[in-house]
C-alpha positions as CSV (number, residue, x, y, z in Angstrom):
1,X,-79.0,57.6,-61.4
2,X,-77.6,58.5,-64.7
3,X,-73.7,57.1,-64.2
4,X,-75.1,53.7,-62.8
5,X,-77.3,52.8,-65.7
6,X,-77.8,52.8,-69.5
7,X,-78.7,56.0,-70.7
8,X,-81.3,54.2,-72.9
9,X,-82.8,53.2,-69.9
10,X,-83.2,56.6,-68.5
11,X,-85.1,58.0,-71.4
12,X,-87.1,55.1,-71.3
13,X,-88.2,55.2,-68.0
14,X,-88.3,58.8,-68.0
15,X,-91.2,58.9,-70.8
16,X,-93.2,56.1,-69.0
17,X,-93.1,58.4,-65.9
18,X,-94.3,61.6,-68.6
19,X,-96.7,59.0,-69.5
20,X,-97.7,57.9,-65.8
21,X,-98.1,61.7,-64.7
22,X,-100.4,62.7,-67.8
23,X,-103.3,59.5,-67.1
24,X,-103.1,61.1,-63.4
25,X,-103.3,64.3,-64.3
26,X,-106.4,63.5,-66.7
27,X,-107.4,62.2,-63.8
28,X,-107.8,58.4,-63.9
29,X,-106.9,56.2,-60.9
30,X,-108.6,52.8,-62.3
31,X,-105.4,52.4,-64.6
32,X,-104.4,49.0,-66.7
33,X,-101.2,48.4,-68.2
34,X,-100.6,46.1,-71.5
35,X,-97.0,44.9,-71.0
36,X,-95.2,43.1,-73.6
37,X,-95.4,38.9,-73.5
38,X,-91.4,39.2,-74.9
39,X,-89.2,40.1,-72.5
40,X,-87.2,42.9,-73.3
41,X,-85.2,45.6,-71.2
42,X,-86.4,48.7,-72.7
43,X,-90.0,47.9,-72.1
44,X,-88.7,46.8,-68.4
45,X,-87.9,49.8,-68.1
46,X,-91.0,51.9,-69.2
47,X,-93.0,49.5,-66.3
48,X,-90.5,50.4,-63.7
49,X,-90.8,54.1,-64.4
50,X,-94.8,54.1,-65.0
51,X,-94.9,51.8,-61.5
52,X,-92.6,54.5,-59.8
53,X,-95.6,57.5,-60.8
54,X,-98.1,55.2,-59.7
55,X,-97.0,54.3,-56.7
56,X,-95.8,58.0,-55.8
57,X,-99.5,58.7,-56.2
58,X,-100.5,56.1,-54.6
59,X,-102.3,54.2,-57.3
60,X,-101.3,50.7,-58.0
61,X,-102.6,48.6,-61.3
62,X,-104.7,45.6,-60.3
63,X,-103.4,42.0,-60.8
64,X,-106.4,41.5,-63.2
65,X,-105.8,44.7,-65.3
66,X,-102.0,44.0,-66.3
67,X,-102.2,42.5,-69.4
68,X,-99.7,40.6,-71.3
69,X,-100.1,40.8,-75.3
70,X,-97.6,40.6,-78.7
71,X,-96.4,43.9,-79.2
72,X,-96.0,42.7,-83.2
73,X,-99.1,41.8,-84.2
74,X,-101.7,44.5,-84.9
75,X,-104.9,42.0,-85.8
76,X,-107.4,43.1,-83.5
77,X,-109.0,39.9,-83.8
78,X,-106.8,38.0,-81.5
79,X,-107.6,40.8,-78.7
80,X,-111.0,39.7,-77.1
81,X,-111.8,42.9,-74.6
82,X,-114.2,40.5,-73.4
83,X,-111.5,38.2,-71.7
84,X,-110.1,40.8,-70.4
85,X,-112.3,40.6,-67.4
86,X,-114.8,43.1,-66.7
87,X,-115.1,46.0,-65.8
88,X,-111.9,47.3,-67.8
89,X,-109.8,49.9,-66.6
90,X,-110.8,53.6,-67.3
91,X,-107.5,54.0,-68.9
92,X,-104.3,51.7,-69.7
93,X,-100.8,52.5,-70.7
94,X,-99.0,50.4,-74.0
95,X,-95.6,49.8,-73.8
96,X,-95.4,50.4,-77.1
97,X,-97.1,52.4,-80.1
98,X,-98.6,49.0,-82.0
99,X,-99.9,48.1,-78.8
100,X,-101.9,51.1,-78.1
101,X,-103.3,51.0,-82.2
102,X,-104.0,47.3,-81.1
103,X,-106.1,48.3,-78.4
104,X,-108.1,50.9,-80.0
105,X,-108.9,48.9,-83.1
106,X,-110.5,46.4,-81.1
107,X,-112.3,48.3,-78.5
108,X,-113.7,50.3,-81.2
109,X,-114.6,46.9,-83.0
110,X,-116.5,46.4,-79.3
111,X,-118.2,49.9,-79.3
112,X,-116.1,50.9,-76.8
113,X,-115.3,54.5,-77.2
114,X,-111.5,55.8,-76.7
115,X,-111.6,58.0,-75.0
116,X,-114.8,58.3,-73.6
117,X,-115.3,54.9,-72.2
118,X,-111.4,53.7,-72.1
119,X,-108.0,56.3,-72.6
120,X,-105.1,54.5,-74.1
121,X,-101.5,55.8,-73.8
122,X,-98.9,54.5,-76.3
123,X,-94.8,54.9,-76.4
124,X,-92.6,55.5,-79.3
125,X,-94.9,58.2,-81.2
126,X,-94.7,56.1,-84.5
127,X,-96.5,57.6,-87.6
128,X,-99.1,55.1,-88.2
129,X,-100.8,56.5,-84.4
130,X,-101.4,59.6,-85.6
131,X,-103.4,57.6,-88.9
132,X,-105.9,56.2,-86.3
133,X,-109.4,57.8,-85.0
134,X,-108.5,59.4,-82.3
135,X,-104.8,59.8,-83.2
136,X,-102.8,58.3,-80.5
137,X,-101.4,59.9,-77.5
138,X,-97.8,58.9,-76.8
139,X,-94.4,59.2,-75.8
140,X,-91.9,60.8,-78.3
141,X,-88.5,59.2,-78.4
142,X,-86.1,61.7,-80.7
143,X,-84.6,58.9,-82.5
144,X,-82.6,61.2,-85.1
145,X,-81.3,63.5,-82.2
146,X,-80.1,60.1,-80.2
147,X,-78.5,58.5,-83.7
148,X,-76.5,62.0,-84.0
149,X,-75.3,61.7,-80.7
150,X,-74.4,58.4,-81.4
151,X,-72.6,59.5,-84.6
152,X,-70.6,62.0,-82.7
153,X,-69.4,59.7,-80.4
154,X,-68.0,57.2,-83.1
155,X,-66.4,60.0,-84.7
156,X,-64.5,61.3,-81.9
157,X,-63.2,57.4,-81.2
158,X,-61.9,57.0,-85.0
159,X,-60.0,60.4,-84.3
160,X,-58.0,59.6,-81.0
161,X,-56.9,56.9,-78.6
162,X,-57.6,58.9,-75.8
163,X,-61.6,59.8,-76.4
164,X,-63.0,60.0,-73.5
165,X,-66.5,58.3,-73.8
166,X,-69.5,60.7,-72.6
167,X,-72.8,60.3,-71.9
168,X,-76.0,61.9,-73.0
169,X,-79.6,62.0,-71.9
170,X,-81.6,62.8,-75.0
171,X,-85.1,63.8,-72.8
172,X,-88.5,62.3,-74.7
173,X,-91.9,64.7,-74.4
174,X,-95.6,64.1,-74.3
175,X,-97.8,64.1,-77.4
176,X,-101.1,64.8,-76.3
177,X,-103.8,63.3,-78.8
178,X,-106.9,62.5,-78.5
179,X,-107.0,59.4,-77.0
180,X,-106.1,59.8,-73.5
């Protein structure tokens, strides 16, 4: 629930579950997941989210098709689909944008087609994903609208002792591209 936890962390897991609801809707049930190999509480909480859709539609992501990766570096060549274990998911969510470019530079460098033969899902709707062929599906995060409220919120501090902190969820949306 909202007072309970970060409001960060509501967005975040919100848009995992947007993003969880779309692959299902598209239709895939053979779904991977390329999680982070840094531990960090944001992308935390995109899997809990994405995990929650799954499992309230009764799909969960295999063992072998959760896959841990850098989520900085954006050389394909270090991303062998072939070790991935075969056959790869129909479609995986990225927890995060450079991820999801990752992926689609090298399964294109494989002759795997996105979306034809693999749907990739990304998170943060960063510019560069909508440079790629096919432009990147994702989840937008308002960053301007969430640094205003931000903003506001310092200001009313400086002005009185007696500001009463609030809290405000700032909802993300769906970008549907063309590679999911």
């Amino acid at each position: 629930d909202v007072e309970s936890r970060g409001l960060g962390d509501v967005y975040k897991r919100q848009g995992a579950q947007l993003a969880g609801n779309y692959i299902i809707e598209k239709g895939y049930q053979n779904i991977g997941y390329f999680a982070s190999e840094n531990l960090m509480s944001n992308f935390n909480e995109r899997r809990r989210g994405f995990r929650e859709v799954l499992g309230n539609a009764g799909i969960k992501v295999a063992n072998d098709h959760f896959y841990f990766i850098s989520p900085t570096n954006l050389d394909p060549k270090g991303l062998d689909l072939r070790k991935l274990g075969s056959p790869l998911p129909d479609a995986i969510f990225c927890e995060d944008d450079y991820i999801a470019i990752r992926l689609i530079k090298a399964a294109q460098k494989e002759g795997i087609r996105v979306p034809e033969d693999l749907a990739v899902m990304g998170f943060d709707d960063i510019f560069e994903g909508t440079l790629i062929s096919p432009e990147l599906s994702t989840i937008h995060v308002p960053i301007d609208q969430i640094a205003r409220q931000a903003l506001t919120q310092l200001q009313g501090q400086l002005g009185t002792d007696k500001w009463n902190p609030q809290k405000t969820l700032v909802a993300t949306t769906l970008m549907k591209r063309e590679s999911v």
